[in-house]
Each structure stands twice: as structure tokens, then as C-alpha cells.
N, C-alpha and C positions, 0 to 999 in steps of 0.2 A: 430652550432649555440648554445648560449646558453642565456637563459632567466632568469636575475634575477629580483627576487619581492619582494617587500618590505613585512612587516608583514602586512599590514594594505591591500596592494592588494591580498595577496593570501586571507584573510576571504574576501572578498568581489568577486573575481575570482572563487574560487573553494568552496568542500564541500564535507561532508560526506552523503552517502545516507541516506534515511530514518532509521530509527527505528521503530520499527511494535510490534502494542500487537492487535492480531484476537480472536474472539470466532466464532465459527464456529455451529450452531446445523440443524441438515439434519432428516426429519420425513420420515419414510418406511413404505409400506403396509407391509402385511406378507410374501406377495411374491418378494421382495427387490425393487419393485421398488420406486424409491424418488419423492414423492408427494409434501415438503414443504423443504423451507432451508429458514436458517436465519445467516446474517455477520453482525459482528459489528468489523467494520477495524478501525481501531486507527492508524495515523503515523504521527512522527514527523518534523515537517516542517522547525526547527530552528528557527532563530531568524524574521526570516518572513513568512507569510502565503504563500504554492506552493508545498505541498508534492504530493506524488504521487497516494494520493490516490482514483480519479477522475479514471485511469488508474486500479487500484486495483478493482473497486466498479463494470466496465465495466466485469475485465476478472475471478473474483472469480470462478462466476456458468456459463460460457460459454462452455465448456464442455457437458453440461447435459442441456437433456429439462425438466424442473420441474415447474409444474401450479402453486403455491403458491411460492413467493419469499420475501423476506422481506431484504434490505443491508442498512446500517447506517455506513457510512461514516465520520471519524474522521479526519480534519487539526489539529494536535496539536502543539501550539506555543510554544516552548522551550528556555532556554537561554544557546543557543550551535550554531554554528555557522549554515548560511543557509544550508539547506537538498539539494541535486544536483543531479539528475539523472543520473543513468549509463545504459546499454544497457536494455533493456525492463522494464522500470519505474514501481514499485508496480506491477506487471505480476508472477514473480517467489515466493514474498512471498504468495501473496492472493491464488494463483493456490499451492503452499506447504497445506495452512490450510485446504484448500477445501478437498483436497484428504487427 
């Protein structure tokens, strides 16, 4: 089988995933354990709002139990074509920052 697509179907069909800017800052007692964290996830959505970072915001601090949390969640609108999901959406970068 072979599928062609015009220029005009593939931007509209597919897409490149996110692009991601995190800050990450994690507070410790003296004896390491993490009392506070705070994200502030940034991803870009392309040319329509749908990144993944709904999916990011969920899995950052799931790993760790921490009583103080603080996450700020960025869709950033770009003019680059729609952002598309591939296997576990926003999960591998925000779980990169965290650790």
C-alpha cells in the first residue's frame, strides 16, 4: 500500500511533538527528605492550542510523596505546525526535569 499526501494534508494529518522549556526547584530538610517542589512546564502547542502538557503537570512529582507542591502549566501557541503526540505525551520530558 502506498499513501500519498498533499502538502496541505500532511500539516494538517501529522506533526512534530512538543518542545519543552521546565524549571524545576525541589526544597530538603537536612536530612534529604523533599518537603517542597515547584514546575513551571512550558510546551509548545504549534499552531493550535493541545500540547501535552496537561499529561506533563499530572506525571512531573508522581514518583515522590511531597506535602508542599506548586506546578504551572504552560500551552504555548507557536507558528510551527500542530504539536502531535507520540508514545507517552509530556511523561519522558517532565519525569527527565524532575530527576
Amino acid at each position: 500500500m502506498k499513501i500519498l499526501m498533499s502538502r496541505k494534508d500532511l500539516f494538517e494529518a501529522t506533526g512534530p511533538t512538543s518542545g519543552s522549556h521546565m524549571t524545576i526547584k525541589m526544597g530538603a530538610t537536612n536530612d534529604g527528605k523533599i518537603v517542597a517542589a515547584a514546575a513551571n512546564l512550558e510546551f509548545e502547542a504549534g499552531a493550535y492550542p493541545g500540547s501535552a502538557v496537561g499529561m506533563a503537570a499530572m506525571c512531573v512529582f508522581t514518583a515522590y510523596v511531597i506535602p508542599n507542591v506548586l506546578i504551572d502549566g504552560y500551552d504555548v501557541v507557536t507558528n510551527k505546525p500542530k504539536a502531535e503526540p507520540y508514545r507517552a505525551p509530556g511523561a519522558p520530558n517532565a519525569a527527565y526535569a524532575a530527576e
